[in-house]
C-alpha positions in Angstrom: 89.9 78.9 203.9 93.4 77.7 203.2 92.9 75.0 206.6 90.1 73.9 204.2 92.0 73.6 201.3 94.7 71.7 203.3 92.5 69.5 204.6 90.6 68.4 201.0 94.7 66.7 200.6 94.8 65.0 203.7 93.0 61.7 203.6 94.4 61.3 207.4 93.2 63.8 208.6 89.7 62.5 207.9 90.3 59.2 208.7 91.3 60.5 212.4 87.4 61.8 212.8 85.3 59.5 214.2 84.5 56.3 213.4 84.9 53.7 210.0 81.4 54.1 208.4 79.7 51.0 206.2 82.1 51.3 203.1 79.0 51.7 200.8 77.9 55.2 202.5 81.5 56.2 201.3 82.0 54.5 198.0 78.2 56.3 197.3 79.6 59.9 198.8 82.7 58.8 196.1 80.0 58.0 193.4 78.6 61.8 193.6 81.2 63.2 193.7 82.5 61.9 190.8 79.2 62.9 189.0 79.5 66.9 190.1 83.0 66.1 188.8 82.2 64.7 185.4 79.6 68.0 185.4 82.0 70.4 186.1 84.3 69.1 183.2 82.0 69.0 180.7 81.7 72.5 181.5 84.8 73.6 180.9 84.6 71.8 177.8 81.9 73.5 176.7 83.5 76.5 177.2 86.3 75.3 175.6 84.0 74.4 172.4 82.1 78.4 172.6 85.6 79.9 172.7 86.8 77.8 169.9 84.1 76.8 167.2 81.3 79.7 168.3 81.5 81.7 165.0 81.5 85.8 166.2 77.5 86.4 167.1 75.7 89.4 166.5 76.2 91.4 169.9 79.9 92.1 170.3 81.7 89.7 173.0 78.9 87.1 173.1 80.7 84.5 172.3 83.6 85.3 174.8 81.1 86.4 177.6 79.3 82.4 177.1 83.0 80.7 177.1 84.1 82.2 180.1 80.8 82.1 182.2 81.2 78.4 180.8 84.6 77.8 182.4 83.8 79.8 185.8 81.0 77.3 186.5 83.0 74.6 185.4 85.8 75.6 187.9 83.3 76.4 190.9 81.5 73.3 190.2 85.0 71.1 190.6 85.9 73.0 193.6 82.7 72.8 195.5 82.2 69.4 194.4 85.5 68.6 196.6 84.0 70.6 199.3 81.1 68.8 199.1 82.3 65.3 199.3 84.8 66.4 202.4 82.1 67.3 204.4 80.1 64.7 203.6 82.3 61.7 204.3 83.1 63.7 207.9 79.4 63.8 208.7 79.3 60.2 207.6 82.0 59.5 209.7 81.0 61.4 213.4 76.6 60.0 212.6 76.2 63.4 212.3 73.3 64.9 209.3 74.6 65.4 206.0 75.4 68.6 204.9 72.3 70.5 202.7 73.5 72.5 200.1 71.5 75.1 197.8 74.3 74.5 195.4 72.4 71.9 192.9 69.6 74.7 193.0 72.0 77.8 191.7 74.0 75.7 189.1 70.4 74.5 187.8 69.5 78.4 188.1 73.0 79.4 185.8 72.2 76.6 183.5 68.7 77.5 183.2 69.9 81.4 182.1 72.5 80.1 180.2 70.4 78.2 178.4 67.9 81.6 177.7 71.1 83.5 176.8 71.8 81.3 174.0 68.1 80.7 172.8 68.4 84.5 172.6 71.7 84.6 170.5 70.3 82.1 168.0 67.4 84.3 167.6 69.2 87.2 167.4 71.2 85.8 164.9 68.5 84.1 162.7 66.8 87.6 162.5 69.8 89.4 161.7 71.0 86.9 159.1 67.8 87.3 157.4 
């Protein structure tokens, strides 16, 4: 894992793996990276926001429970989004397939709950504050 980690720093490294692909393939591999990137932060800031202007909600901890499933999305979607882009550009690189990931599929699956989690806490709370 850490060789991983290492390797995410070192731009030589990557450079030393086969051959100088068409700049575009890599300025596009840049491009969505930068995307999962901007994703990832607005999802800490969203949990920011819950743990900061959520007023308490009806079941105990809600609130706290949203912010930090929030921020450990946020933080695995930054981190895997480096991953990503890594092996990407070395497949680019060596003419080798792309890498397929199933990991666009689970953070649509976590936003998807999320999303039910909070239609459910509104309710709740509508019904309670009645």
């Amino acid at each position: 894992m850490w060789e991983t980690v290492r390797r995410w720093f070192d731009p030589r490294e990557l450079r030393s793996v086969g051959s100088t692909p068409d700049y575009r393939f890599s300025l596009a591999n840049e491009r969505t990276f930068l995307a999962w990137l901007r994703t990832g932060l607005a999802l800490v800031a969203g949990g920011l926001a819950a743990a900061q202007f959520l007023p308490p909600l009806a079941l105990a901890h809600l609130r706290e429970a949203i912010a930090v499933a929030l921020l450990l999305l946020g933080g695995t979607v930054a981190v895997r989004a480096v991953d990503h882009w890594a092996r990407t550009e070395r497949a680019i690189r060596l003419g080798e397939e792309l890498p397929a990931s199933r990991f666009p599929a689970v953070l649509a699956l976590a936003v998807g709950l999320g999303a039910l989690l909070l239609v459910v806490a509104v309710l709740v709370r509508a019904i309670g504050g009645r």
